[in-house]
LUMGUDO-781499 format. One record per residue (C-alpha): residue in one letter; x, y negated, z. Coordinates in nm, 4 decimals, always signed. Layout:
N
SEZA   residu         px         py         pz
SEZA        a          X          Y          Z
...
END
This chain:
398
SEZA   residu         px         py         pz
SEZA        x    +3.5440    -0.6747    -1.0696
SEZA        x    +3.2824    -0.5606    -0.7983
SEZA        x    +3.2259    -0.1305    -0.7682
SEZA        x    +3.0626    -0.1128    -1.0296
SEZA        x    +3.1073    +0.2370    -1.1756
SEZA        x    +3.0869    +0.4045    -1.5733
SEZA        x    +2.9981    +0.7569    -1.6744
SEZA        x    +3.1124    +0.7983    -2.0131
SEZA        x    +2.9755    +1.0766    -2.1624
SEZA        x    +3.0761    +1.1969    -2.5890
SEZA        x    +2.8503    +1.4771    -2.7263
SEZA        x    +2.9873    +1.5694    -3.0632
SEZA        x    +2.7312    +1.3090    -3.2080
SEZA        x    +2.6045    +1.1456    -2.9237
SEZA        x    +2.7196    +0.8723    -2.6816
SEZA        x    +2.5326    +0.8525    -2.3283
SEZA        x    +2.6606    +0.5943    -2.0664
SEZA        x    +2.5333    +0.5420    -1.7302
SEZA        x    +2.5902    +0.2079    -1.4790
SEZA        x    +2.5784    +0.3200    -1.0858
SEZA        x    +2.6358    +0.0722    -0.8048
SEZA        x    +2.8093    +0.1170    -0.4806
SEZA        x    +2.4764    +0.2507    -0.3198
SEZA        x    +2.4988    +0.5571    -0.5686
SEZA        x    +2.1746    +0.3950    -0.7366
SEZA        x    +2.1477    +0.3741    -1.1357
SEZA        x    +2.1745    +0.0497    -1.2655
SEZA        x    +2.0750    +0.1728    -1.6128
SEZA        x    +2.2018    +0.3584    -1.8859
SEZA        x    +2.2440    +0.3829    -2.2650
SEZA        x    +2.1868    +0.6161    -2.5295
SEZA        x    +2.3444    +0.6426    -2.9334
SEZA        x    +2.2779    +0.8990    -3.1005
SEZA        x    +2.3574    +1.0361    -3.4787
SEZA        x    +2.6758    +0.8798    -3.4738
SEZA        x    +2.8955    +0.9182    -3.7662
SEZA        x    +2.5976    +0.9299    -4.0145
SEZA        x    +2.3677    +0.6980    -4.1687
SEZA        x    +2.0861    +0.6999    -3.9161
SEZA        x    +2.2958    +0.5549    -3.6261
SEZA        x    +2.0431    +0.4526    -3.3433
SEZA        x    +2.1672    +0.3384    -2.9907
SEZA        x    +1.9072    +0.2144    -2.7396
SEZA        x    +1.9791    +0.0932    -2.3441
SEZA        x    +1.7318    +0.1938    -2.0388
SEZA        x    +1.4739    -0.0947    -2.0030
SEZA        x    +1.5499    -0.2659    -2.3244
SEZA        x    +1.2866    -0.3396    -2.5527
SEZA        x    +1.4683    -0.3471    -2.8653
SEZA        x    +1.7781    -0.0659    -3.0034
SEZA        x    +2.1008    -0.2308    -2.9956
SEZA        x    +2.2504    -0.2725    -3.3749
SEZA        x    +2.5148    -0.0559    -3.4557
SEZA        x    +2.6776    -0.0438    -3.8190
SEZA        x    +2.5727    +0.2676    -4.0601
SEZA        x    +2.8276    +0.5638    -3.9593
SEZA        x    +2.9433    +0.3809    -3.6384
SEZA        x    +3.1729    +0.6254    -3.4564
SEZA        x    +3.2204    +0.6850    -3.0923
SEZA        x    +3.4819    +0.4069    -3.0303
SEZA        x    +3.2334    +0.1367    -3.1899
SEZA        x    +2.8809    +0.2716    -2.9978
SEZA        x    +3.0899    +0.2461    -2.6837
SEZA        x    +3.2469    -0.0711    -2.7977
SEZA        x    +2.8783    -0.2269    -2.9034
SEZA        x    +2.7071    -0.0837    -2.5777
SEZA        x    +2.9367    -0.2179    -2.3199
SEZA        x    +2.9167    -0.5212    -2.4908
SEZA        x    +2.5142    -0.5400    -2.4248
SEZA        x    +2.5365    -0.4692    -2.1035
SEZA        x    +2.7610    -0.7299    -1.9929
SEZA        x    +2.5061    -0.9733    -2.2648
SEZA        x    +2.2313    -0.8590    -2.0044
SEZA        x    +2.4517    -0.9205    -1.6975
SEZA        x    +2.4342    -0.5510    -1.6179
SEZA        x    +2.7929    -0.5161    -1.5983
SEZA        x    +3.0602    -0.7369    -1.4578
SEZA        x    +3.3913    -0.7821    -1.6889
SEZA        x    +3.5052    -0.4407    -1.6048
SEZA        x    +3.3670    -0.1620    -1.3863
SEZA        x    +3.5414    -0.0607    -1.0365
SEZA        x    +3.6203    +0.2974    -1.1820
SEZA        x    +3.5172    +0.5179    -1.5065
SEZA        x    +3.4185    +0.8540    -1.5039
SEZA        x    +3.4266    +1.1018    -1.8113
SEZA        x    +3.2755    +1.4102    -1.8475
SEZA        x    +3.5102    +1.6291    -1.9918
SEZA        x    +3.4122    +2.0044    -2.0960
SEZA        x    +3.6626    +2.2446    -2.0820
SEZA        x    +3.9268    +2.1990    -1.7986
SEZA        x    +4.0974    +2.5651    -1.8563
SEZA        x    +4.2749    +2.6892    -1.5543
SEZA        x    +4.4979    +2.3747    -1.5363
SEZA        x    +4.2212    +2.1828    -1.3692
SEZA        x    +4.0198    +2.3157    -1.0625
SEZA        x    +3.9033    +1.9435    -0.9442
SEZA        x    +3.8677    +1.5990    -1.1393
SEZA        x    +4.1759    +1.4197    -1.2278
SEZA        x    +4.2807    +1.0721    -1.2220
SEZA        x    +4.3607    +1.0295    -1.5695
SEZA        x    +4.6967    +0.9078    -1.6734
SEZA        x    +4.9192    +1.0109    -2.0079
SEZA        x    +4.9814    +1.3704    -1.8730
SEZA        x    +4.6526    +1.4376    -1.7238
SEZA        x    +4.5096    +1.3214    -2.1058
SEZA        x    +4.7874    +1.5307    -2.2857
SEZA        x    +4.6993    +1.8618    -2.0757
SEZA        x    +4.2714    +1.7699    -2.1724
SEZA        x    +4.4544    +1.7894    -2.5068
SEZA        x    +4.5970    +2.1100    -2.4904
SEZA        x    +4.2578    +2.2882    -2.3396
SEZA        x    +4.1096    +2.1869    -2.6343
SEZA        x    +4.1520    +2.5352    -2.8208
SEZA        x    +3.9091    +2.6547    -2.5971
SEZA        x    +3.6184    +2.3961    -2.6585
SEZA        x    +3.7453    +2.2657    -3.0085
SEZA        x    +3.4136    +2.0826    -3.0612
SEZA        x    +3.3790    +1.9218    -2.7202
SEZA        x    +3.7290    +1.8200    -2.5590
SEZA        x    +3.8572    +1.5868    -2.8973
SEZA        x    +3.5347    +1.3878    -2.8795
SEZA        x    +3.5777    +1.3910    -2.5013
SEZA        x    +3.9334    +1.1885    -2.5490
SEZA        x    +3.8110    +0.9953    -2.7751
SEZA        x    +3.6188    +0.8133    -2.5241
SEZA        x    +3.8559    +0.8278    -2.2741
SEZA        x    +4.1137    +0.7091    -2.5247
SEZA        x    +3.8157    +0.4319    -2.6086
SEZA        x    +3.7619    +0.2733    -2.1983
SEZA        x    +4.1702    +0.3470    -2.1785
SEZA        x    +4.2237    +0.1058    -2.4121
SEZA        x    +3.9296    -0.1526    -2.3333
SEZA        x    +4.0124    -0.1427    -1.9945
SEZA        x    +4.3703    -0.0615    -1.8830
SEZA        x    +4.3618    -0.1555    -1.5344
SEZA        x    +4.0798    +0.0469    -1.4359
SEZA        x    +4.1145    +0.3698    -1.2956
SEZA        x    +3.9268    +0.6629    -1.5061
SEZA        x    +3.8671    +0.9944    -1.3569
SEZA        x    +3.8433    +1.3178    -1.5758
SEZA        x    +3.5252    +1.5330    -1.4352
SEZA        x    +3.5358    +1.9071    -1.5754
SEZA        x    +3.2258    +2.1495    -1.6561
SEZA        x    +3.4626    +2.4055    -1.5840
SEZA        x    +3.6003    +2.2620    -1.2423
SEZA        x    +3.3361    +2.4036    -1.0352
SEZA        x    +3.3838    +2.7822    -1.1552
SEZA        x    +3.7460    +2.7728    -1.0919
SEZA        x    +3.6423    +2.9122    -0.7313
SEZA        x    +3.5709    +3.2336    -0.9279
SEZA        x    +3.7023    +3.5473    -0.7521
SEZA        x    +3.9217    +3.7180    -1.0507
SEZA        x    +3.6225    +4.0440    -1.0553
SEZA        x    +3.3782    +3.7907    -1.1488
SEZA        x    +3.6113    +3.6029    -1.4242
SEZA        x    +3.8466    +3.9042    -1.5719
SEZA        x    +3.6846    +4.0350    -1.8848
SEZA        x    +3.7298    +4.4081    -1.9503
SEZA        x    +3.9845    +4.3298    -2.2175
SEZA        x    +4.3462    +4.3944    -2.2101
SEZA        x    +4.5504    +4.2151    -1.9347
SEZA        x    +4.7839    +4.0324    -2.1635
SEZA        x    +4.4580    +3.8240    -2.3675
SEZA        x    +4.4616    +3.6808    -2.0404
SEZA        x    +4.7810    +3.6354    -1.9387
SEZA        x    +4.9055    +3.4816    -2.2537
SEZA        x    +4.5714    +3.3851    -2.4071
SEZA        x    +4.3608    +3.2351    -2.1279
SEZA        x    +4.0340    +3.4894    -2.2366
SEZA        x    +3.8224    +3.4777    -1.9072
SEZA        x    +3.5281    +3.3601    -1.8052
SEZA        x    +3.5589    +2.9760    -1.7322
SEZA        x    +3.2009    +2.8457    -1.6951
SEZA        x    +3.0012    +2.5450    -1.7561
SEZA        x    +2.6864    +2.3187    -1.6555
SEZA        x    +2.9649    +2.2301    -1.3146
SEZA        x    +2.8619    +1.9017    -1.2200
SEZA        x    +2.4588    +1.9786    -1.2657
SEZA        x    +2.5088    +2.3529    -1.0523
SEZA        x    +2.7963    +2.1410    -0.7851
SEZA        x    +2.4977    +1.8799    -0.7543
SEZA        x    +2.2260    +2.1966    -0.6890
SEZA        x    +2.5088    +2.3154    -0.3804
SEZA        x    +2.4666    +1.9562    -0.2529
SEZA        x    +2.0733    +1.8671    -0.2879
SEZA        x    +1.9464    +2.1770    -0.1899
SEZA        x    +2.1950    +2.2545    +0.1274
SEZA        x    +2.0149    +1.9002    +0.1941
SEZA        x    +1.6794    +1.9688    +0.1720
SEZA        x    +1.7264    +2.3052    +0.3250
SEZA        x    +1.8677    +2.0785    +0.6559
SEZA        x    +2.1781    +2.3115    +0.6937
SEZA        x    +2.5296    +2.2345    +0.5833
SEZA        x    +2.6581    +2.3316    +0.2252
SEZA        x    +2.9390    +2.5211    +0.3513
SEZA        x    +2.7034    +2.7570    +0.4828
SEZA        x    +2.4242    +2.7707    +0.1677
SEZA        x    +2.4315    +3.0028    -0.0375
SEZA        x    +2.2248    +2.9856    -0.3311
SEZA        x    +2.1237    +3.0787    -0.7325
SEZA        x    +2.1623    +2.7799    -0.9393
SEZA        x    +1.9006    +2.7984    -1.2728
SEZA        x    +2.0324    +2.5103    -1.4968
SEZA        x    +1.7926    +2.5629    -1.7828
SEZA        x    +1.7576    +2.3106    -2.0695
SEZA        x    +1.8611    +2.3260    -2.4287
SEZA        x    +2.1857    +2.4967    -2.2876
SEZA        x    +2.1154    +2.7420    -2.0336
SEZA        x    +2.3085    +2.8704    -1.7108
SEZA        x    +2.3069    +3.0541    -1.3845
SEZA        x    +2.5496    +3.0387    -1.1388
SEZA        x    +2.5785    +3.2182    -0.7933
SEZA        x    +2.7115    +2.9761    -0.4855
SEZA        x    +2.7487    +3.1362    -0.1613
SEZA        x    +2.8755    +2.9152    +0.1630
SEZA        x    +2.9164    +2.5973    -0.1027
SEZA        x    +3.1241    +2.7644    -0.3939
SEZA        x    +3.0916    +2.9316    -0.7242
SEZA        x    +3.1341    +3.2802    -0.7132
SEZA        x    +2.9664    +3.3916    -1.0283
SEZA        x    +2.8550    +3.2306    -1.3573
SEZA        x    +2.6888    +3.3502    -1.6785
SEZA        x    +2.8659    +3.1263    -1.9159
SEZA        x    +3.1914    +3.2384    -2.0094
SEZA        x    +3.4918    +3.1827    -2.2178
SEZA        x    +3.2652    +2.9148    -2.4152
SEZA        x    +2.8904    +2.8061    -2.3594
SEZA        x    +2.7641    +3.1125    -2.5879
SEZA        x    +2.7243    +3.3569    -2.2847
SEZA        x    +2.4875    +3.4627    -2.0770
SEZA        x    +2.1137    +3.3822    -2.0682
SEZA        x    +1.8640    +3.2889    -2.3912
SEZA        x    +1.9158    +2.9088    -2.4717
SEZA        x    +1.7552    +2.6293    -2.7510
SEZA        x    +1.9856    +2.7563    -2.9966
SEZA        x    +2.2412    +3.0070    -2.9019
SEZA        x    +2.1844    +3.3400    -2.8371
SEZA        x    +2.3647    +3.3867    -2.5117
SEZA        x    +2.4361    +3.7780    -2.4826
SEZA        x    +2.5008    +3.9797    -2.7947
SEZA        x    +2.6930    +4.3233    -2.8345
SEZA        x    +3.0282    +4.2068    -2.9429
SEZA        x    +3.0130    +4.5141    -3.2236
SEZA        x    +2.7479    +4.2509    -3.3833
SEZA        x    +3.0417    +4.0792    -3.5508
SEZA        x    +3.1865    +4.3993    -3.6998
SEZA        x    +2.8547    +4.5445    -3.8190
SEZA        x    +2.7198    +4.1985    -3.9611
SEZA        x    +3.1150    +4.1814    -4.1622
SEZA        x    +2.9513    +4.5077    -4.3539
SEZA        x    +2.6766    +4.2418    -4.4623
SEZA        x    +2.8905    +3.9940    -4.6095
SEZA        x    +2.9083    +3.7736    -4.2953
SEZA        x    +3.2243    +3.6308    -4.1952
SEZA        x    +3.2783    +3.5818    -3.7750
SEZA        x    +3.2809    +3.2369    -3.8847
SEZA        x    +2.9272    +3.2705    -3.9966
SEZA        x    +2.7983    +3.4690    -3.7542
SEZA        x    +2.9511    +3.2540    -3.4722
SEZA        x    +2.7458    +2.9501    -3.6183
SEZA        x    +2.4589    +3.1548    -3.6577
SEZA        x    +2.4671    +3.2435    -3.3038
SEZA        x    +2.5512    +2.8755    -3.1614
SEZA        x    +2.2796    +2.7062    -3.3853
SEZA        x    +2.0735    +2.9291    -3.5340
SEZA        x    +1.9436    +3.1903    -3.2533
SEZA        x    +1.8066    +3.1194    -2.9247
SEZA        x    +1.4619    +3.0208    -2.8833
SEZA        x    +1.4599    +2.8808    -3.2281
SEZA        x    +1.6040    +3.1940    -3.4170
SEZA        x    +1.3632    +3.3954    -3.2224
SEZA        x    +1.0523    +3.1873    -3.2683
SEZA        x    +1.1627    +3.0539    -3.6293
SEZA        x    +1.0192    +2.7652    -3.5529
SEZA        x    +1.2137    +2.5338    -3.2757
SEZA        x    +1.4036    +2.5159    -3.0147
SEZA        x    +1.2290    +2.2822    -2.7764
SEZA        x    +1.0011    +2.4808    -2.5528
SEZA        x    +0.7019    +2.2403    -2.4953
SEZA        x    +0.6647    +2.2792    -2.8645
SEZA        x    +0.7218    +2.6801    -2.8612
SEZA        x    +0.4357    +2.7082    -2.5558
SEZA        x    +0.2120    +2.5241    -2.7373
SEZA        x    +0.2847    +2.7316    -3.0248
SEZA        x    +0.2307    +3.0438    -2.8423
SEZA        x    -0.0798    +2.9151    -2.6812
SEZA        x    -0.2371    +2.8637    -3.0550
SEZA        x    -0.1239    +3.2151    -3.0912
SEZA        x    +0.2115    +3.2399    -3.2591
SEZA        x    +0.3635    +3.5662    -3.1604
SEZA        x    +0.7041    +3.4915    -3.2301
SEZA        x    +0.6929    +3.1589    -2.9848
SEZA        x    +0.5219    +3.3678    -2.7316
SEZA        x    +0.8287    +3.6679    -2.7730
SEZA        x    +1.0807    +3.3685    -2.7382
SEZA        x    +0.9364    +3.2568    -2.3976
SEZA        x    +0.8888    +3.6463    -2.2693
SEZA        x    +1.2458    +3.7035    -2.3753
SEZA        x    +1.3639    +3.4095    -2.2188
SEZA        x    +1.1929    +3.4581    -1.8968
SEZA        x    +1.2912    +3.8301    -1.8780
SEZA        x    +1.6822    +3.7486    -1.8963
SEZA        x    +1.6836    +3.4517    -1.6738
SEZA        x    +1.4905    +3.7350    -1.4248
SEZA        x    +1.7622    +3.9847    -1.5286
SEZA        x    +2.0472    +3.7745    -1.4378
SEZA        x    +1.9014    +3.6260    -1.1278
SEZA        x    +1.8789    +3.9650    -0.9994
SEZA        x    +2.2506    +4.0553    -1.0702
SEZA        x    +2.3569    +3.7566    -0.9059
SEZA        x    +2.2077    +3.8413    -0.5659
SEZA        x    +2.4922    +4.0728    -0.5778
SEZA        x    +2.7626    +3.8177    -0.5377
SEZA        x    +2.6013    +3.7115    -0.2376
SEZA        x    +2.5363    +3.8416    +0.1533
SEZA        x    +2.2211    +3.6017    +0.1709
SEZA        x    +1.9988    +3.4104    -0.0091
SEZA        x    +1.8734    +3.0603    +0.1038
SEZA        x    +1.6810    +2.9725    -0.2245
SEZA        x    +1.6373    +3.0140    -0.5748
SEZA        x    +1.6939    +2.6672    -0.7415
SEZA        x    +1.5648    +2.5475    -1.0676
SEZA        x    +1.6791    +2.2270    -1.2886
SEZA        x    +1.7455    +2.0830    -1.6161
SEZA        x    +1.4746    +2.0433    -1.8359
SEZA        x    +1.3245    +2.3232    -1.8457
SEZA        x    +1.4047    +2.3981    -1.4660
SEZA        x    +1.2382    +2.1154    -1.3674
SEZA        x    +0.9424    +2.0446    -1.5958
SEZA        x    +0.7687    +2.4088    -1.7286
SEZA        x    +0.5977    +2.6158    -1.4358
SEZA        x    +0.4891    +2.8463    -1.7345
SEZA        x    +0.8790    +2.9430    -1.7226
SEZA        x    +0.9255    +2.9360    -1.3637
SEZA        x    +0.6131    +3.1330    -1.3222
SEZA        x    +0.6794    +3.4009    -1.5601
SEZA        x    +1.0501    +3.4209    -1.4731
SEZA        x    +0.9633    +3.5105    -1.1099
SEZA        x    +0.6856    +3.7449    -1.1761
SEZA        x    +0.9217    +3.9885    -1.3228
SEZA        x    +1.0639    +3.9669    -0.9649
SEZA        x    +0.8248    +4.0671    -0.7497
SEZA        x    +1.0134    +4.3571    -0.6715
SEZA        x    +1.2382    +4.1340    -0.5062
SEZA        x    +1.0228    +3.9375    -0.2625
SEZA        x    +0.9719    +3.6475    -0.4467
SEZA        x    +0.6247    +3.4701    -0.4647
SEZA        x    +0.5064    +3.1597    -0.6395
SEZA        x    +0.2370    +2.8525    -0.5061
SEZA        x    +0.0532    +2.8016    -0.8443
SEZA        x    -0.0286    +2.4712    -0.7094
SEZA        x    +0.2662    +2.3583    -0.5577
SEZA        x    +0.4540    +2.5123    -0.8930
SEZA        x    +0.2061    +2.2818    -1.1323
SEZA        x    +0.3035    +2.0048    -0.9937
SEZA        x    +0.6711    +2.0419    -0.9822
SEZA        x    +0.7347    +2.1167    -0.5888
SEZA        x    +0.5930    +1.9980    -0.2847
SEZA        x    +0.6462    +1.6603    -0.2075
SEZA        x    +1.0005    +1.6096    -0.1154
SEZA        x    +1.1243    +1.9071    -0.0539
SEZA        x    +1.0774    +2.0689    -0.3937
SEZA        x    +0.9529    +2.4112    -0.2959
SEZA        x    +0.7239    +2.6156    -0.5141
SEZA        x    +0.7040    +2.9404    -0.3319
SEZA        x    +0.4187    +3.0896    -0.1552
SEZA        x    +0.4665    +3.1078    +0.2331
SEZA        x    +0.5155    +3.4491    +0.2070
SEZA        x    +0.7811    +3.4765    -0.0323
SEZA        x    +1.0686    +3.6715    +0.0806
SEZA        x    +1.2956    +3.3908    -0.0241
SEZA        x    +1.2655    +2.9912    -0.0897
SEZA        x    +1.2165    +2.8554    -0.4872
SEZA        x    +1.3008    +2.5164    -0.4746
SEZA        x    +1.2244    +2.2445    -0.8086
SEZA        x    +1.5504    +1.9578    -0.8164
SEZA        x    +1.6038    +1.7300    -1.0966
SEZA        x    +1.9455    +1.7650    -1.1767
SEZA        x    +2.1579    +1.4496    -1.1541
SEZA        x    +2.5030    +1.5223    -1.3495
SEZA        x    +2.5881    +1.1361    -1.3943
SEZA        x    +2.5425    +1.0694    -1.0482
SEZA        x    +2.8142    +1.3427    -0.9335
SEZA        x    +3.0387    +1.2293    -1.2097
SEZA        x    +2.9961    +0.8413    -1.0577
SEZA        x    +3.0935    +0.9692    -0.6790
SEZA        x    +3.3709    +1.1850    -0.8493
SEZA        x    +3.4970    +0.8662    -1.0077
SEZA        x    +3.4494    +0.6554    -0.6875
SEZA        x    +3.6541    +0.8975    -0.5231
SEZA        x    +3.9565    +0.9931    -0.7079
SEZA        x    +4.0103    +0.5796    -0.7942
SEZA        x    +4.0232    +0.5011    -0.4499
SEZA        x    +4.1600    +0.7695    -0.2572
SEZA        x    +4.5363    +0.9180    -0.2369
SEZA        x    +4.4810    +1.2106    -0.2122
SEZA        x    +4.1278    +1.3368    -0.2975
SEZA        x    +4.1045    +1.6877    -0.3430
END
């Protein structure tokens, strides 16, 4: 067994795996997708071919089939050094990863009320590389971890004190490992140290977040009790008056409904009524489709919106940082988004913006913006690989 590390990571129909090697660098990494249907499709990084996978092949087999072809390539050794899982919803029982063992799995368990479609598909890989490889040491990496840093005015809800106490209702976060890795990269490229950056964090892909970090930490999020909060994504509508579900029950709509209408159905593709990726919707709106072009100004006006209201959770600003997919590959939305903010001192480069940054250090502002815009491809697998490096191997980690 050399260090050789996994990220395992279960969407609710998707498998994604990722090989790193003791130098942090990605050795490759593996995608199957559909799973549990009839147009199963797994392919690997660099391999000509899609690896075959039975007709409704479930989690446990994709993982099964994939590890398999990696070791058939001489990608991976017998066994890997250390496994790391991504694991959604950590409550308030988990502030850092966790070196998973049969209580550590049964508390993942019991968080699972609050992400019911995420954390069961979560376990079932871990349950998966538990079993497959019992003398390796697997590390549990939490969306929520990050957030847990919260000061209690940023994560109490207005509600009453005991849906709280005896309900866990508060605002958890999510996107954790992408918005830890933004702390790290840009402290980095800014050439100071992390405890003493303070930034705004613009994760922005077919989920959307923001998250304030001042001197390191998260100190305000948009996403809250689930991944429905907060700013315009692909599909969900982020913020909605909560008297929506009351008003819509006077249509016929059950909250049932309505809460699948507003994970799947809203967003950028129930605004534009026509999808929910957003190279598609700006070429729509270029061709002139008004409801594509709405769906971007909306989009861009409550990202702007909530990156003012999180200057408030901080004393300074070193830079405005943009990832994810969108983040990192539309200047249309990074554009737009900051010209609602002139107000605030921010200024764009067009051409440093069109192409994604200057050079290395990923800035896109104009020299004399009041504040720094900086362009960094996320890197969630990678933080979830160190994470699992770390907890194996060390006593005491956190």
């Amino acid at each position: 067994m050399d260090d050789t590390r996994l990220v395992v990571n279960c969407g609710s129909s998707s498998l994604k795996l990722a090989l790193f090697d003791a130098q942090d660098r990605l050795i490759t990494s593996a995608l199957a997708e559909r799973l549990n249907s009839c147009n199963v499709r797994a392919t690997i990084s660099g391999k000509d071919s899609p690896v075959a996978l039975p007709s409704e092949a479930s989690h446990t087999q994709a993982l099964e089939a994939l590890i398999d072809e990696f070791r058939a390539l001489g990608l991976m050794p017998s066994a890997p050094s250390a496994i790391g899982h991504r694991v959604v919803h950590g409550g308030e029982t988990f502030r850092h990863s966790a070196l998973i063992d049969d209580a550590v799995r049964e508390a993942i368990d019991a968080c699972s009320g609050l992400a019911p479609l995420h954390n069961p598909v979560n376990l079932t890989g871990i349950d998966a590389t538990r079993a497959m490889f019992p003398r390796v040491p697997q590390v549990a990496v939490f969306d929520t971890a990050f957030h847990q840093t919260l000061p209690r005015k940023a994560f109490h809800y207005a509600v009453p004190e005991y849906w709280y106490r005896d309900w866990g209702v508060r605002r958890y976060g999510f996107h954790g490992t992408s918005h830890k890795y933004m702390a790290q990269e840009a402290a980095r490229r800014l050439g100071q140290p992390q405890s003493n950056t303070s930034i705004i964090s613009c994760h922005l892909g077919n989920g959307c977040s923001i998250t304030a970090i001042r001197n390191g930490i998260s100190v305000d999020t948009s996403m809250g009790l689930t991944p429905l909060e907060g700013l315009v994504m692909g599909t969900r509508s982020g913020d909605v008056d909560p008297g929506l579900f009351d008003y819509l029950a006077t249509k016929g709509l059950s909250a049932k409904r309505v809460n699948k209408a507003l994970n799947s159905e809203s967003g950028l593709l129930g605004i534009s009524g026509q999808t929910n990726d957003m190279r598609t919707l700006c070429d729509l709106a270029d061709n002139g489709h008004e409801a594509s072009n709405l769906a971007i100004d909306i989009f861009c006006f409550r990202l702007a919106k909530y990156i003012g209201g999180m200057m408030t959770s901080l004393s300074r600003l070193d830079a405005l940082v943009f990832t994810g997919g969108i983040g990192e590959n539309s200047p249309r939305i990074r554009q737009m988004t900051l010209e609602n903010l002139t107000i605030l001192g921010f200024s764009i480069d067009h051409e440093a913006n069109k192409n994604h940054g200057r050079q290395a250090d990923g800035r896109v502002d104009e020299k004399n913006s009041r504040f720094p815009v900086l362009v960094i491809p996320t890197n969630e697998e990678l933080v979830i690989a160190r994470e699992a490096a770390r907890f194996a191997h060390a006593p005491d980690p956190a």
